[in-house]
VOGU-3710 file (C-alpha; in Angstrom, 3 decimals, decimal comma):
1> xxxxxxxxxx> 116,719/96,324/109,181  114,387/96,777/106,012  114,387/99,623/103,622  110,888/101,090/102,510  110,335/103,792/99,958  108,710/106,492/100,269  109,110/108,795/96,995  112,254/108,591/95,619  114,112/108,166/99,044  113,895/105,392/101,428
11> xxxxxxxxxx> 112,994/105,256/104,853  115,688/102,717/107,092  113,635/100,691/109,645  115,234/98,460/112,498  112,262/96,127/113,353  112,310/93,328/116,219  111,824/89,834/113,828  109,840/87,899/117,080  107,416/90,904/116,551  106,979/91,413/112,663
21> xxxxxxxxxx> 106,790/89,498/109,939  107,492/90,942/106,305  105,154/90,317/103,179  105,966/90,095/99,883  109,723/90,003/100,307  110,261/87,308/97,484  113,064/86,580/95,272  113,095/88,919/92,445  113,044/87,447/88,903  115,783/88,489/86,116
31> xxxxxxxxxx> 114,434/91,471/83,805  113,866/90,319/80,729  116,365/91,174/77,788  115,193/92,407/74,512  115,706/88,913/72,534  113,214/87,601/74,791  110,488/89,985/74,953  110,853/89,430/70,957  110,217/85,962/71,365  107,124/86,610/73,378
41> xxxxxxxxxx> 106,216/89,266/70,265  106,848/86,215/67,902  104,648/83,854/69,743  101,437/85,720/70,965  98,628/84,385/72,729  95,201/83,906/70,646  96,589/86,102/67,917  98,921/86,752/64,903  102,085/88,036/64,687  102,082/91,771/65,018
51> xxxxxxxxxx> 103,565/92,220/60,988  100,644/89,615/60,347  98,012/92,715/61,443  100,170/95,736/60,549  100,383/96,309/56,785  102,783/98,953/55,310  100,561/102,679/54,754  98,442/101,255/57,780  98,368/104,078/60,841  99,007/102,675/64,028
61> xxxxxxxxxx> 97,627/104,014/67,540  99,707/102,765/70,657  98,100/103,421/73,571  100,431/103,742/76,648  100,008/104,198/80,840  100,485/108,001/82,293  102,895/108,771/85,108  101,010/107,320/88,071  101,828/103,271/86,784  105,386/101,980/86,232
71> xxxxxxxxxx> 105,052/99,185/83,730  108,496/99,081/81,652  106,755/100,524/79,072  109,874/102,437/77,808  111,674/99,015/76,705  108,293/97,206/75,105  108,042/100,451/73,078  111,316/100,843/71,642  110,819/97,405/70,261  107,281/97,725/69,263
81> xxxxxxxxxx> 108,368/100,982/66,942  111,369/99,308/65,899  108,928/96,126/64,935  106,631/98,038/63,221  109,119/99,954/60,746  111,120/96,963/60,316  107,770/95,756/58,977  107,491/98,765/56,832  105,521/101,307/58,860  107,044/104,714/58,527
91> xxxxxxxxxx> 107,439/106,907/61,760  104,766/109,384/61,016  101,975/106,584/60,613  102,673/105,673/64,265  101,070/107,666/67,167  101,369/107,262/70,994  98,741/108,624/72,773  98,585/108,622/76,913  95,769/106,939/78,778  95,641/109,743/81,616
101> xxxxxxxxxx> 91,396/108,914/82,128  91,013/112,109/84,669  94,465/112,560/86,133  96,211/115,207/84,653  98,097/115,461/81,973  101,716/113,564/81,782  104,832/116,430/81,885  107,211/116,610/78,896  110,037/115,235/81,580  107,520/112,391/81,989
111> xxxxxxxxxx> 106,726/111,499/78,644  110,236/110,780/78,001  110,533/108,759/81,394  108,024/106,613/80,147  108,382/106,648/76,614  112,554/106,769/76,526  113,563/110,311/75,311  114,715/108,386/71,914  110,874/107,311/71,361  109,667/110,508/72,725
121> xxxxxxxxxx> 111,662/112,986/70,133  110,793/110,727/67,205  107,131/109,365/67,576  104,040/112,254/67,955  102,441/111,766/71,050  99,074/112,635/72,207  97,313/113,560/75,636  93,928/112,653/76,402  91,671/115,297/78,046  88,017/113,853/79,420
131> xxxxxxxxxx> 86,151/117,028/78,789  87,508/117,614/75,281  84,142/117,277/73,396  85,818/118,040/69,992  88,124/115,004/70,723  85,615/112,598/71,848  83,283/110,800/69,313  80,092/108,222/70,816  79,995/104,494/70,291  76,966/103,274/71,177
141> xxxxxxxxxx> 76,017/102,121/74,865  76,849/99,087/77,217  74,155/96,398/77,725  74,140/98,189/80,925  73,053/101,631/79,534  76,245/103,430/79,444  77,098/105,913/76,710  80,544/104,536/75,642  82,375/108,275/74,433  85,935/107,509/73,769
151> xxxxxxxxxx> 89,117/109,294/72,582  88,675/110,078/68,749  92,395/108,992/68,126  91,267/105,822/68,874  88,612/105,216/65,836  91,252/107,639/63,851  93,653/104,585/62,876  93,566/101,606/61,291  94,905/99,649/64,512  95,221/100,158/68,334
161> xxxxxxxxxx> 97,709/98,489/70,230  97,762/98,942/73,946  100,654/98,448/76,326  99,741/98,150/80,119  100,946/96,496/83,485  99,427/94,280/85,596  99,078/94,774/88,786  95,940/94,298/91,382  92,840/97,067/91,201  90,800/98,031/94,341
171> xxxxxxxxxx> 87,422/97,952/92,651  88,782/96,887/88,923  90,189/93,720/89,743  93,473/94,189/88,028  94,926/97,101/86,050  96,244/96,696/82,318  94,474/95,615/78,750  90,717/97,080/78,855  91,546/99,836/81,395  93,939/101,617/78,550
181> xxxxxxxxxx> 90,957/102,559/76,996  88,431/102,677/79,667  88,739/104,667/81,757  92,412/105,705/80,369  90,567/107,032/77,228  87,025/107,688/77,939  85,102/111,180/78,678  84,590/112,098/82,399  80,896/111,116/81,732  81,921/107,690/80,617
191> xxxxxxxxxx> 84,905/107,511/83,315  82,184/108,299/86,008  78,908/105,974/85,201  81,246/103,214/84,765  83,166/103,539/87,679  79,900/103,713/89,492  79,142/100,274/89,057  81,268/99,472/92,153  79,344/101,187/94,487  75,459/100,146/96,014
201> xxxxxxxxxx> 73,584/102,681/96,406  71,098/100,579/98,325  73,230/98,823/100,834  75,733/102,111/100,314  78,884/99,845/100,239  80,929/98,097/97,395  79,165/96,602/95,202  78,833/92,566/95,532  81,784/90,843/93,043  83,827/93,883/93,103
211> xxxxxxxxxx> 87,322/93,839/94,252  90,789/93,502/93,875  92,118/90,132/92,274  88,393/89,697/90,987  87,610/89,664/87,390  84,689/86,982/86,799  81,096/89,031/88,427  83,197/91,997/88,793  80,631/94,701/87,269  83,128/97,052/86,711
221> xxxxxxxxxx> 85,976/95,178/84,678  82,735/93,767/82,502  82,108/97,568/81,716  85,434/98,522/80,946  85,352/95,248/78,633  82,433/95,837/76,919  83,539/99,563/76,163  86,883/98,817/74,924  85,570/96,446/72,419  83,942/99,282/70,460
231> xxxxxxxxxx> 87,501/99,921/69,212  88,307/96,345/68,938  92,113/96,872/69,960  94,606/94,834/67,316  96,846/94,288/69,980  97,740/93,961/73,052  100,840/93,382/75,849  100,530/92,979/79,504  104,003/93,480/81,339  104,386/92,472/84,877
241> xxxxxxxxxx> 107,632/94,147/86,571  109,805/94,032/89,124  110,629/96,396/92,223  112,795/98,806/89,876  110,401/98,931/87,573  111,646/96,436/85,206  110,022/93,767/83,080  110,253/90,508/84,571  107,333/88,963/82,660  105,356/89,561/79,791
251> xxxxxxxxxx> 101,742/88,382/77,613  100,658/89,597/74,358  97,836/88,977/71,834  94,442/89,067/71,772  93,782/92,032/73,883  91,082/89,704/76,094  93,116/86,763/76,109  96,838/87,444/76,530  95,228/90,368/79,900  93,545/87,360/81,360
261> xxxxxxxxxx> 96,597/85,500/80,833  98,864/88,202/82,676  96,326/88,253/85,681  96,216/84,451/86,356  99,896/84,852/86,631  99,961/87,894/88,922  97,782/86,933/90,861  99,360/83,793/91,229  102,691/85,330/92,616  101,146/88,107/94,387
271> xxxxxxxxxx> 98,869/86,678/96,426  99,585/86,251/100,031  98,229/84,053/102,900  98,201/85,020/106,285  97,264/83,121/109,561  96,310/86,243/111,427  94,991/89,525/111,305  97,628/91,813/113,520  97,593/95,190/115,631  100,374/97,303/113,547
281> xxxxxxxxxx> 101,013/97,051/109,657  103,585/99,489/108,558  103,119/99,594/104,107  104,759/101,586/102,185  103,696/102,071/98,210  106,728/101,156/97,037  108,072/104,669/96,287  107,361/106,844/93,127  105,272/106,871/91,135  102,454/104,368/93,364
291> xxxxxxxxxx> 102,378/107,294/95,904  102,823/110,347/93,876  99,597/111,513/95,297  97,264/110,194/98,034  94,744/109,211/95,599  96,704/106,305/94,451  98,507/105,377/97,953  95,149/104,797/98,753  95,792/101,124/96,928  98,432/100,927/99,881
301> xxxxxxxxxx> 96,360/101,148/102,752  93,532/99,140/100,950  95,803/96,175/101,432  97,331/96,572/104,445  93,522/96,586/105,848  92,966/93,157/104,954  95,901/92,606/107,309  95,449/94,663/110,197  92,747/93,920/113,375  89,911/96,158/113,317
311> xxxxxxxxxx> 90,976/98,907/115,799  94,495/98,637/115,139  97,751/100,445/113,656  97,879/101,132/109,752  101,438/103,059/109,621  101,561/104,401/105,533  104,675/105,589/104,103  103,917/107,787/100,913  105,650/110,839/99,950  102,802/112,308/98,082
321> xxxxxxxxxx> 104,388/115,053/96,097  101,281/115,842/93,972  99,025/116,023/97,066  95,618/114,276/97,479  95,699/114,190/93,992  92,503/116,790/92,703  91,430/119,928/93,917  88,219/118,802/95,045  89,393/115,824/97,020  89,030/116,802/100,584
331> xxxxxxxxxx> 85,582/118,280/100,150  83,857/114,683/100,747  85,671/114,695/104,238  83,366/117,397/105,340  80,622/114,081/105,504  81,280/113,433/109,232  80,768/109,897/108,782  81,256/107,136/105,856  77,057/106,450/106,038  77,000/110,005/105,228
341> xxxxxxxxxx> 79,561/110,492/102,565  78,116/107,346/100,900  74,815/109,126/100,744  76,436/112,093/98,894  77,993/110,023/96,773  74,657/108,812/95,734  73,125/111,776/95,359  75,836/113,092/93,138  78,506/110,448/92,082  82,598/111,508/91,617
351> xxxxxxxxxx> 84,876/108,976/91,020  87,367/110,413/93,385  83,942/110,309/95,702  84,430/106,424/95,981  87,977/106,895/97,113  87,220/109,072/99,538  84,345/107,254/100,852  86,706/103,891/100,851  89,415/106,140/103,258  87,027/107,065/105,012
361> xxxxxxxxxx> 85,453/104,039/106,087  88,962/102,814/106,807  90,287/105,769/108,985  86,649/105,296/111,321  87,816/101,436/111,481  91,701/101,619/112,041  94,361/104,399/113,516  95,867/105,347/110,060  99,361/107,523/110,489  101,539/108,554/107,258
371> xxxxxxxxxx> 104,570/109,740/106,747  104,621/112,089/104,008  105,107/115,399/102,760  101,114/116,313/102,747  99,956/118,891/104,729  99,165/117,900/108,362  96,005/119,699/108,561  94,629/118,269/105,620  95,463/114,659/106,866  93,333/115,235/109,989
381> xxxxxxxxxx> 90,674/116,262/108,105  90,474/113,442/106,582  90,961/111,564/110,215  94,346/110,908/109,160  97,322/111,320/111,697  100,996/112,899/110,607  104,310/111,335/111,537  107,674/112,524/111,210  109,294/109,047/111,721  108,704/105,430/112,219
391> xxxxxxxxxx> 111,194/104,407/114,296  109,151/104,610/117,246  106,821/102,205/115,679  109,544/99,407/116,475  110,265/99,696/120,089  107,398/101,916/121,641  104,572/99,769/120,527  104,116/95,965/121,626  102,051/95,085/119,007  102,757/92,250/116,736
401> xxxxxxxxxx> 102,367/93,667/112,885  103,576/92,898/109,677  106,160/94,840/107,472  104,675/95,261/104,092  107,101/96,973/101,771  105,185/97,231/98,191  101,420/97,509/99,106  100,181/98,275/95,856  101,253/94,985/94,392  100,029/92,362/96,610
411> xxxx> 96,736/90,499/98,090  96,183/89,422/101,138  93,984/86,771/102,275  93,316/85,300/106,011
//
């Protein structure tokens, strides 16, 4: 019997263990305590000591993850603040500002989830809106051509200190460090040409070098670099966390050096061998907030396809309670084929284009069935089957599968 998440509940499933075999069921590391994320603070990676950079009367940006990434953030920043006007920065010189990129807009019930509702009442907070032309300010291109238009807040203060997680990125290789501020803080122009880089539009498929775990040729990440050192952050710190949500590790400094740092290590503990491709993998997203809309428990299925025979059974658990995610999402699944959507995309390139394009190819290569709260008509138009259970998953089906209960967090590699 395994438990998988789907939301905030989880889903009981009695499996046969001849017939599956779990992934990424390893021993979970000790959170770390407060003395030693301090110690970590006191001995950065290519960098001084934060109270080395920050000098009293200096304004500080922190720039934090929105509601769709779970990253412990609420722990690093109570000691960050607490750092900071220990070193004599006063409250009102601090700022946090949320790196939403085109989601929407983090809740006042989720700022203090992420921020601590200590943190929240005492430091102003920001939200970043793509379109906001009067917030946005230009900083010169890419050596690719890209107009690099970022938050204002972000050339507003004397430093900029990001917090992020690490964890692995579809198309971006990993998430955390450069991401904060692009895409998290760019304008949907800037958001969109970059994100564009991991698609061909000649062989109208992903873009050579570009995938998850992939950092080194990855067109894409090199964007996001080269736009986030406009604002030459101060600071950074890469948390890696557990299954609650936890810190469990942690790397901060230079914000180039101490990222790379935190994705050699991910990736070191979160990537998985397999023998075999099988004929049923049954993922879940590891609960809220990796499927709080389809868009993200995308990630989810994205691994489990690396597992799963061509033809077979991808069985997603995701509760989904903010949908697909945008409005316009389930437009692109009026393409009746991948080919096709991929040629719209070309014509007229959406970010959320690419992840519709990258379901759809997957739904035309496997049988893809979720459990979740979206509507069922709107999963088949997207060639996406409804379930109300799973159960039958275990003792109707012969197939050999695998169990994989946190898909957004691991690699898999035959």
């Amino acid at each position: 019997m395994i438990d998988l998440k789907c939301g905030d509940l989880s889903v009981p499933f009695e499996y046969d263990e001849a017939r599956f075999d779990v992934l990424g069921s390893q021993a979970q590391k000790q959170p770390m305590t407060d003395v030693q994320i301090g110690e970590r603070f006191d001995a950065p990676i290519g960098s001084k000591p934060i109270e080395e950079i920050v000098g009293a009367g200096e304004t500080v940006l922190i720039v934090v993850p929105d509601a769709t990434r779970r990253t412990g953030c609420g722990q690093v920043v109570n000691l960050l603040v607490r750092r900071l006007i220990a070193n004599g920065s006063l409250p009102m010189e601090i700022t946090i500002i949320f790196a939403t990129g085109i989601h929407r807009k983090v809740t006042e019930v989720e700022k203090a989830g992420i921020l601590t509702p200590f943190i929240a009442q005492r430091i102003k907070t920001l939200d970043h809106d793509p379109r906001d032309l009067a917030r946005l300010i230009r900083l010169g291109e890419t050596s690719g051509g890209i107009s690099v238009e970022l938050n204002r807040a972000l050339v507003d203060n004397d430093h900029v200190i990001l917090i992020g997680g690490i964890n692995f990125h579809y198309f971006a290789g990993f998430t955390g460090g450069r991401k904060l501020v692009c895409p998290g803080l760019g304008s949907s122009k800037t958001i969109a040409n970059t994100h564009k880089l991991a698609f061909d539009c000649e062989t109208l498929s992903r873009r050579e070098g570009v995938q998850a775990g992939s950092l080194d040729g990855n067109a894409v990440h090199e964007a996001f670099v080269e736009a986030a050192a406009k604002v030459a952050p101060a600071f950074a710190i890469n948390t890696i966390v557990d299954d609650n949500g936890s810190v469990n590790d942690l790397y901060c400094g230079d914000w180039i050096a101490s990222h790379r740092a935190a994705c050699d290590a991910y990736a070191a503990n979160h990537s998985i061998e397999i023998a075999e491709k099988r004929d049923l993998v049954i993922v879940s997203c590891g609960g809220s907030p990796h499927d709080i809309n389809l868009i993200q428990a995308h990630k989810a299925i994205d691994a489990a396809s690396y597992a799963c025979s061509e033809g077979g059974t991808i069985v997603l658990l995701a509760e989904c309670p903010d949908g697909t995610g945008t409005s316009d999402f389930l437009k692109w699944f009026e393409a009746p084929t991948s080919v096709e959507l991929a040629s719209r995309l070309c014509e007229k390139y959406q970010v959320n284009g690419q992840t519709a394009w990258s379901l759809l190819q997957k739904a035309e290569r496997f049988d893809i069935c979720v459990l979740s709260s979206l509507d069922e008509k709107d999963l088949a138009a997207m060639k996406l089957r409804t379930i109300d259970k799973i159960s039958r998953f275990s003792t109707e089906m012969s197939k050999s599968g695998y169990i994989l209960p946190n898909g957004t967090k691991y690699l898999i590699r035959t």
